[in-house]
N, C-alpha and C positions, 0 to 999 in steps of 0.2 A: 619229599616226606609229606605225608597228609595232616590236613588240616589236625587233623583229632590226635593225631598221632605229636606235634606239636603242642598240642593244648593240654594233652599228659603230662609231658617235662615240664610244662608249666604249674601243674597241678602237685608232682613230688615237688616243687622248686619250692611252692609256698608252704606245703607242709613242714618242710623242714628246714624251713626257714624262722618258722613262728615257733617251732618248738625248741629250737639250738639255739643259742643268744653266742652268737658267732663275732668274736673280737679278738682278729687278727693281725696284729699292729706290724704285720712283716717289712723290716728294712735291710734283711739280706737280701742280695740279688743272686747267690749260689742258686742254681736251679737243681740243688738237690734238695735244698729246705723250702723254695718254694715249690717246688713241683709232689713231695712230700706233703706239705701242710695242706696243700689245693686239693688232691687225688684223695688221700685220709679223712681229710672232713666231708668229700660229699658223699665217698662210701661211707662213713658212719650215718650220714643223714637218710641214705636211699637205704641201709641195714634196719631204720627203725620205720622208714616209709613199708619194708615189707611186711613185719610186723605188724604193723598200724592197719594195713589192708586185709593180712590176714584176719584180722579181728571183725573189723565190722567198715563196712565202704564208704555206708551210712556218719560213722563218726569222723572219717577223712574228711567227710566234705565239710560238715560242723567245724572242724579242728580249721580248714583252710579260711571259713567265711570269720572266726572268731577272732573282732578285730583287736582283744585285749590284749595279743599281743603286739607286738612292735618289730618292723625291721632291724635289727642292726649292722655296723656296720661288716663290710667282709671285702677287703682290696689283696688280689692276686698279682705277685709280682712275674709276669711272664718270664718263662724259661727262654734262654738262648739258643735261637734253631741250632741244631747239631750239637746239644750239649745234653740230651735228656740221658735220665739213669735207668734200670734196669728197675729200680723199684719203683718209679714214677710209671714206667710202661707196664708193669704186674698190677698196681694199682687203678691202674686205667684198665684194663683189661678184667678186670673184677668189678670195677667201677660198671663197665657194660650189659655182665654178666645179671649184675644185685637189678640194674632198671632194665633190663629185657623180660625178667621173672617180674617184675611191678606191671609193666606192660601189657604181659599178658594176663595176669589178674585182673588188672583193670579194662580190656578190652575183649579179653575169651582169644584172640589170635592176632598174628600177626602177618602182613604182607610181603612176600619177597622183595617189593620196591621199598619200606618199611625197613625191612632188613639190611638190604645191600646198604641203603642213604647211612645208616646206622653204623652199621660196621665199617664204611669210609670214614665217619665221625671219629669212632672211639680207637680204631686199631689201625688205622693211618695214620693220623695224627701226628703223628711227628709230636706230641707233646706241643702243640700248638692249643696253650690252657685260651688264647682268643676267642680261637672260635669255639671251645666249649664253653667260653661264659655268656656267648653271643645265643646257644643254644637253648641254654638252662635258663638265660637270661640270671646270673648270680646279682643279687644287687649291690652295688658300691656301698657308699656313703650314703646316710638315709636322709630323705629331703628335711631342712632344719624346719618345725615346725611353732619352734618358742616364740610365744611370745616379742615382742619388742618393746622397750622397753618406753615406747611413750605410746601403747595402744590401751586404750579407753579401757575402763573396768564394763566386765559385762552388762552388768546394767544400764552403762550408757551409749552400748550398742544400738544402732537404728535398723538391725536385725534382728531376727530369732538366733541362741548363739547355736554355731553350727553342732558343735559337742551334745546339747542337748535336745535338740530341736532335726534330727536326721530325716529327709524328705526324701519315701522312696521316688523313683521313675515310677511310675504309676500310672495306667491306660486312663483316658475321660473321657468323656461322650464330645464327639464332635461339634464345636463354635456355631452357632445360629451365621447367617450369611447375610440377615435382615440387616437393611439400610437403615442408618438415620434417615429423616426428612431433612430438606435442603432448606437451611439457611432463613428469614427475609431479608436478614440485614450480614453485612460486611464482619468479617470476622473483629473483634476489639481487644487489642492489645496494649497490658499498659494502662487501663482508662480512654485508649484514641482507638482513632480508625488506624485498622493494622496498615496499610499502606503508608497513612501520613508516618508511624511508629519505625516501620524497618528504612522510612525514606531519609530520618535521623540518624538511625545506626550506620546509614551509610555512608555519612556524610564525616563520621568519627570513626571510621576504620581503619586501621592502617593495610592498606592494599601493598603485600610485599610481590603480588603478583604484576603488577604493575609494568615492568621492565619488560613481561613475556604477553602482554595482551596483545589485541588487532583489535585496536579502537576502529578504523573503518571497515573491515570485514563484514561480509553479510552472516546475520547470523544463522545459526544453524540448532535445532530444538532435538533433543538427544530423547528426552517425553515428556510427556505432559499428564498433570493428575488433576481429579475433580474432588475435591473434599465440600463437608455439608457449606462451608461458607466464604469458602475461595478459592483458585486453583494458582496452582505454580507448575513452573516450567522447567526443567534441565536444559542448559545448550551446553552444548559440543566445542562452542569456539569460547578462546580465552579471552573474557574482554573485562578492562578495570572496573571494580566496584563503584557504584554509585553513576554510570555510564545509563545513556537514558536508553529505551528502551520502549517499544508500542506494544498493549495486549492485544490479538488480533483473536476475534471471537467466531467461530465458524459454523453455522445450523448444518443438520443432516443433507440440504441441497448442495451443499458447497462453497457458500456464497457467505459473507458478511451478517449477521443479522444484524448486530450495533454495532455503533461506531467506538474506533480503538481507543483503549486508557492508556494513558503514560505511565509508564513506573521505569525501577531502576534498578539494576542487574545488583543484587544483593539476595542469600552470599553469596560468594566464589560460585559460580557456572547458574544461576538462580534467578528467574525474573517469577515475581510475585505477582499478581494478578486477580483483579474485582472480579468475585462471585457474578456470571448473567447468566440468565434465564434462557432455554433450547440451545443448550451449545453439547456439540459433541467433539467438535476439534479446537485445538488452539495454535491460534501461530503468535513468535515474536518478530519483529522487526525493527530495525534500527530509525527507518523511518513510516510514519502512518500510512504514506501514501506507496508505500513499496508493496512490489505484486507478491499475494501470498504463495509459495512454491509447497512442492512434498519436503524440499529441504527446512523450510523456517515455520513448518508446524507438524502435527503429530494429533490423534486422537487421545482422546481425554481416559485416561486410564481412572475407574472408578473407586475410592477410598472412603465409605463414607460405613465402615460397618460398623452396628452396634458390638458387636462383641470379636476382641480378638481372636483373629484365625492361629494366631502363634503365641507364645508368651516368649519364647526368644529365639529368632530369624540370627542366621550369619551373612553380613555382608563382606566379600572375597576382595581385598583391593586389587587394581587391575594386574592381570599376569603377562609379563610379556618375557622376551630373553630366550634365548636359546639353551638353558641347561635344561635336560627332562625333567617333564613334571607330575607323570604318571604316578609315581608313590608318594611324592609329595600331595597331591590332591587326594587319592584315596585315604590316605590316614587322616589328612585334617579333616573328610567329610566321618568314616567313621571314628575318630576320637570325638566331636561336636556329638553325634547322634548318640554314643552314650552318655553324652553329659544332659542330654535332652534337648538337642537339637533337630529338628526335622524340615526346616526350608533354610536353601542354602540361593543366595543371589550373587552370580560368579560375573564376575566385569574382565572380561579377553580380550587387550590391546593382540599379542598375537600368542599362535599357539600351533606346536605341530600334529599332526595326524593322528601320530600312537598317542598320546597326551589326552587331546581330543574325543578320542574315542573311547577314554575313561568316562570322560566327561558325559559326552553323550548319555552313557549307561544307566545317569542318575538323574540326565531330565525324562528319560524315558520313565524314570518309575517318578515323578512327580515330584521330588527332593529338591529338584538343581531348576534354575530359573538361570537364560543365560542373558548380557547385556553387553555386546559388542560394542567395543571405545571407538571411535573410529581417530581413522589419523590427521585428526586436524590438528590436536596439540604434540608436539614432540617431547615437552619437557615432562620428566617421570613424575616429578611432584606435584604437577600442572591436570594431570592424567590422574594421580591417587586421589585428589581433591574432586577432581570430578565426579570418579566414582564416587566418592565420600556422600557430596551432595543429591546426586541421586539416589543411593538408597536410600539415604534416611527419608527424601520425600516418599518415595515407592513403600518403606515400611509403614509408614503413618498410619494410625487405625489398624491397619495389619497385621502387625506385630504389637507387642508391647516394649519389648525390651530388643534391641538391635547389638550384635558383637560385629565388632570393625577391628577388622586382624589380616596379617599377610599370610601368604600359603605354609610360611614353615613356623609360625606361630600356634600352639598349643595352650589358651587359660585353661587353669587348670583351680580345683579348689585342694588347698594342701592336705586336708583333710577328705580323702579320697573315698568316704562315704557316703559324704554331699557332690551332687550333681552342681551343674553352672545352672540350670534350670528348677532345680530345688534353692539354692543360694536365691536366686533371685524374686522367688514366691516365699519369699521368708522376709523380705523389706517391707518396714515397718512405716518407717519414715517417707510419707508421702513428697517432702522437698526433694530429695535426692534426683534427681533429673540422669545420672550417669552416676557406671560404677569403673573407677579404672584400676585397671590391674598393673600392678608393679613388673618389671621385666626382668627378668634372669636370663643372659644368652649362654648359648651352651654351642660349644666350637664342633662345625660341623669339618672334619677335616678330608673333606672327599663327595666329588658328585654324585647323586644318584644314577644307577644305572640307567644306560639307554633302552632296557625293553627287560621287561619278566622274564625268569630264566625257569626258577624254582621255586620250593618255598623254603629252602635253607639259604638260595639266597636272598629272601626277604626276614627271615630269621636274623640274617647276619648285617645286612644294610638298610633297613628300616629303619630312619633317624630313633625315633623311639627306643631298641636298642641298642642301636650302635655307639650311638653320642652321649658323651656323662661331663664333660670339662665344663663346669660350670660355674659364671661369676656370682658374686653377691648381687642382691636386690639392689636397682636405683630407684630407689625413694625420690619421693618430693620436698623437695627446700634441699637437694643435696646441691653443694658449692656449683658441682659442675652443670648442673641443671636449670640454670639461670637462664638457658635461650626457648630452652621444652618444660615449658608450666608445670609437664606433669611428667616429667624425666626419662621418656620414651615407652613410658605406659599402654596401655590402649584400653578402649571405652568399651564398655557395654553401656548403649544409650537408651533410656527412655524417648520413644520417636514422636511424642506428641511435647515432649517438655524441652527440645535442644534445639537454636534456632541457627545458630552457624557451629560448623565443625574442621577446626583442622586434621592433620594424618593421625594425631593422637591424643585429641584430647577436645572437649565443647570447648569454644573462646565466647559462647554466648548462648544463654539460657533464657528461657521466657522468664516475666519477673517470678520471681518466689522459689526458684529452684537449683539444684546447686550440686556439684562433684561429691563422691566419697571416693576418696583415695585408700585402697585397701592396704591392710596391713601384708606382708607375705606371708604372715603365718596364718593367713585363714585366704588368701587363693594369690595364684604371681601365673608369670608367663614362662612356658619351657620355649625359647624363639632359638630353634636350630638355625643356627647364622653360616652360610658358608664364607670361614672366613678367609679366603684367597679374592672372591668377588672383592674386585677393586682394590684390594689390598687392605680388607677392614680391617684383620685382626692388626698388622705391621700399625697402619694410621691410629688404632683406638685401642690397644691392649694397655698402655703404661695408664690409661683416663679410666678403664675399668679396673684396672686395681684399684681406683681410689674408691669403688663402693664399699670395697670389703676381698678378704681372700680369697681363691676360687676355689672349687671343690668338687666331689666328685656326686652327682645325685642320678638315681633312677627314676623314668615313668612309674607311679604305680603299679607295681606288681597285683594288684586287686582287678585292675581295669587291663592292666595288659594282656594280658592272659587272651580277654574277648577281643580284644582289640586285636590282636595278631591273627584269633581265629575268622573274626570279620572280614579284615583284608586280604586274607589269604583266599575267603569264598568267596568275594568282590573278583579278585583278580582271575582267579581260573572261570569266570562268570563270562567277563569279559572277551580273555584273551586265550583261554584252550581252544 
């Protein structure tokens, strides 16, 4: 089925969505009342969608952007294969009739491939209401947007509030690329010199990495950056905090120009290092007098711009595993880019070919920056830290605001007229160092496929539609969140104000600066979990009922819509 031809049913879906206040509380499972109240209501709703078109095209589209209305709720109780009735299959069959006449109003004709896809839909079907809700996309249960009830009175928001303060996507003339000038003196933190400053933190850390380091391993520098008044280092090998560590300075000849500083591997994968004068590469080493290699340095990647190139970058924790990841990556690159995201930094432990060659598609157009892990640590949370640590140094100056999320995580603002990149040019409150987002998992029950077929079947298994089983918010201070500070949250960081970062949350801010913990009802995480991996849901379902009941919630139908039409032109981009 074509893209447009998709983005239609999504177009009658929100009309008469927003005009019917659709509350269906069905708890018979006779599949003649449900298959009855399912077939009836949407032919009454595509009956007034013809109308409505008939009239003027112009006020459909008014009617579909006019956010006064509200979703409600609408749950379809599936008929029993081999039970459907005679008036659920007449109804269906009308049901085809009422949006093929919509269809062609609104496109002047229709395609044979268009047709056939269509008529497999609606008069095959077997009364199989799944896959027509997977089609129309019908929304469940509407995302809970109240309120909670210990969130701040407007006024003492350290935002603009998002209800009144709406910030389109909006084009801006592209960031100056002018450098600061470098430094004279050592960057100061604290009131001290930053090296004496972070050589303290390191000394008061609790290094839980500890068990998994290679205290004598040579080290190895994953990059290296040059900011106005010092540089630091990413390595690749696990080695304990506060672990000593030589800055080795390299001129354009190859050669030494001063002699090495001592410092100390802080944070996790991290050596910090004195600002010198002609250097273009940097190596670390465990010891001063060890010969410098390509392995234990790296050229000095330059961060010193005056104006951000981004106001908010994504960084990818690393992906490794063998389940496909081709639609998992393309939705979370275009869901980010409509929230206004446009650089994406993807960290690849490993990865297969067709996956890959999603990938590729998006450094070719400038989007996607790639940063291969390499395998020197095995351990997966050993591996997300590292990543962690390097972007946020590579974001510096660069970005302003950084999102650290895994591939099947979706921030989302609940208020789905605010962008993540409008939300975040709305802080007010210069202290806020990070913003984290509350988690809601939602039960992915089924791998994504190994390779594009269609686009009904990316209509039908696009986590985005397909997944709705969803838990309550884990909050912070809740009982069970006593080991995760911020209850499995994740960060959107400001990259000049966070100085160490765990997988989910700052454990350390420069002085003055500090978390906001969001409320859900103004932005949470939709994290498609597959829960058969490792046996989550079995190990963790009785812990998540204690946040609250689960429920049934939809993507945004406002943003879905583009969304589906996006990835459906990404994917035949690719892989036709």
């Amino acid at each position: 089925m074509s893209a447009n031809f998709c983005y239609f049913f999504d177009l009658v879906k929100q009309s008469f969505n927003k005009v019917y206040n659709f509350q269906f509380p069905l708890t018979s499972k006779h599949p003649f009342v449900s298959g009855f109240i399912f077939s009836y209501s949407i032919l009454s709703a595509v009956s007034f969608s013809i109308h409505f078109s008939q009239t003027s095209r112009f006020s459909m589209s008014k009617l579909i952007s006019n956010k006064n209305f509200h979703f409600s709720a609408f749950h379809t109780i599936h008929a029993q294969p081999g039970r459907c009735n005679i008036l659920s299959h007449i109804l269906l069959r009308l049901l085809s009739i009422s949006l093929l006449k919509v269809w062609m109003q609104f496109s002047g004709s229709i395609s044979v491939r268009d047709m056939l896809v269509f008529s497999k839909i609606f008069y095959f079907s077997d009364c199989n209401f799944s896959k027509i809700s997977a089609l129309i996309q019908l929304p469940y249960f509407t995302n809970a947007t109240e309120k909670s009830a210990n969130i701040s009175n407007s006024s003492d928001l350290p935002f603009h509030d998002p209800q009144n303060n709406i910030v389109p996507l909006t084009p801006r003339p592209p960031p100056s690329k002018d450098e600061v000038i470098d430094s004279g003196d050592d960057e100061v933190v604290g009131g001290e010199n930053a090296m004496s400053y972070f050589r303290k933190l390191s000394g008061s850390t609790h290094d839980f990495l500890s068990g998994r380091s290679n205290t004598g391993q040579a080290m190895q520098v994953l990059a290296a950056y040059s900011y106005k008044d010092h540089f630091s280092a990413s390595i690749s090998i696990a080695k304990k905090i506060g672990s000593i560590a030589f800055c080795r300075y390299i001129g354009a000849s190859g050669t030494e120009v001063v002699e090495p500083v001592e410092s100390r591997v802080y944070p996790f994968f991290v050596v910090y290092c004195s600002r010198r004068n002609n250097v273009t590469m940097l190596g670390v080493t465990n010891d001063k007098s060890e010969q410098i290699t390509a392995a234990n340095s790296a050229l000095l990647i330059r961060r010193k711009f005056k104006e951000y190139q981004h106001n908010v970058s994504f960084c990818l924790a690393p992906i490794y595993g063998k389940e496909p990841k081709w639609l998992h990556f393309v939705e979370l690159v275009e869901h980010y880019k409509l929230q206004g995201v446009n650089k994406f930094f993807i960290y690849i432990r490993e990865i297969g070919d067709y996956d890959k060659k999603m990938i590729d598609s998006y450094v070719k157009s400038g989007e996607v920056e790639i940063v291969n892990i390499p395998g020197t640590v095995s351990d997966v949370i050993a591996q997300q830290l590292m990543g962690v640590a390097d972007c946020l140094l590579r974001s510096r100056t660069y970005s302003k605001w950084s999102i650290f999320a895994d591939i099947d995580e979706r921030l989302i603002m609940t208020d789905d007229r605010m962008t993540i990149d409008g939300f975040m040019r709305s802080i007010t409150d210069e202290s806020i160092g990070s913003v984290a987002f509350p988690q809601r998992w939602i039960m992915k029950r089924e791998h994504i496929p190994e390779k594009f077929e269609s686009d009904q079947q990316i209509i039908e298994k696009m986590p985005t539609r397909a997944w709705h089983e969803t838990t309550s918010a884990a909050l912070k201070g809740h009982p069970l969140c006593q080991e995760q500070v911020s209850c499995w949250g994740k960060d959107i960081v400001h990259n000049e104000k966070a100085i160490r970062m765990l997988v989910h949350e700052v454990v350390e801010f420069y002085p003055g600066f500090r978390e906001l913990f969001l409320d859900p009802s103004i932005g949470y995480i939709r994290h498609y979990r597959d829960v058969k991996m490792q046996s989550w849901e079995a190990n963790n379902v009785a812990n998540l009922r204690k946040f609250g009941p689960f429920s049934n919630t939809t993507y945004p139908n406002s943003i879905g819509t583009k969304l589906l039409k996006n990835v459906l032109n990404r994917l035949h981009r690719v892989y036709d």
